[in-house]
C-alpha positions in Angstrom: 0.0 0.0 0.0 3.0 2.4 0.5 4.7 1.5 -2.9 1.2 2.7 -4.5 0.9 5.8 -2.5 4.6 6.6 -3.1 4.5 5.6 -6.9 0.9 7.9 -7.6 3.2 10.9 -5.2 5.8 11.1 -7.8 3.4 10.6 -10.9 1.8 13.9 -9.9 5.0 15.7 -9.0 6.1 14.4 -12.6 2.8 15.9 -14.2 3.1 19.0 -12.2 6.8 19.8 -13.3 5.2 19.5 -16.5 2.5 22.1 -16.6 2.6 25.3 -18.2 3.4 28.1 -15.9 0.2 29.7 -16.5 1.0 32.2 -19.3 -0.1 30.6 -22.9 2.9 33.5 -24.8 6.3 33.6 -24.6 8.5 36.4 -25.3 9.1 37.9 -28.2 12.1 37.4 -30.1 15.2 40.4 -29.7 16.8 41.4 -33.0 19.0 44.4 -31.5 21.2 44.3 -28.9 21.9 47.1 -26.7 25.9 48.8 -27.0 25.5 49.1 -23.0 28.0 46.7 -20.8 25.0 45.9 -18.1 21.9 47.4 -19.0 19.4 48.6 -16.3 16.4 45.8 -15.5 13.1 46.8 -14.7 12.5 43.1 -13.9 13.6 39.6 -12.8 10.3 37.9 -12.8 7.0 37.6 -13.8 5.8 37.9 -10.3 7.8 41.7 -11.0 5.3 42.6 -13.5 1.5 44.0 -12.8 -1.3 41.1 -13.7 -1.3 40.5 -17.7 1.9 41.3 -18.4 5.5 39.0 -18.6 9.4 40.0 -17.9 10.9 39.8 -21.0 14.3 40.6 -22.6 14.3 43.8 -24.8 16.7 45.4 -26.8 18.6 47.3 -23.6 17.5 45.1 -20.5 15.0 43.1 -19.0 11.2 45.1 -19.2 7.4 44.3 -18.3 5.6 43.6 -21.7 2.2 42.9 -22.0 0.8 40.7 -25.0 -0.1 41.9 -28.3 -3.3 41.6 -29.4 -4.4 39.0 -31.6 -7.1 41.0 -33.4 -7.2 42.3 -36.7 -6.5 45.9 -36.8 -8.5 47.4 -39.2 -7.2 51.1 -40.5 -9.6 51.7 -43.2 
């Protein structure tokens, strides 16, 4: 009986490690890269950021973006 509740403790702690965190975007890609030695951060973490938005590498330094939309924009 322990073998089972021991085997079904680590299946869920495998499953669990294997989640997403919770955010279905990732980061966009950075083409340009800044000229200074160690740029300033405005973040570390997501948990840094307000609600919506992630800590992503930019150009010059780690910033709080939030996701683009995924609507057409219409300018007509």
């Amino acid at each position: 009986m322990k073998s089972v509740a021991a085997l079904l403790l680590v299946g869920m702690l495998i499953l669990w490690t294997e989640l997403p965190t919770g955010s279905a975007w990732s980061c966009p890609p950075v083409r340009i890269v800044c000229a200074m030695h160690n740029p300033p951060n405005q973040c570390y973490t997501d948990r840094q950021c307000p609600r919506y938005h992630k800590c992503c590498p930019s150009f010059c330094g780690r910033k709080c973006l939030s996701r683009r939309s995924t609507l057409p924009i219409s300018y007509a």
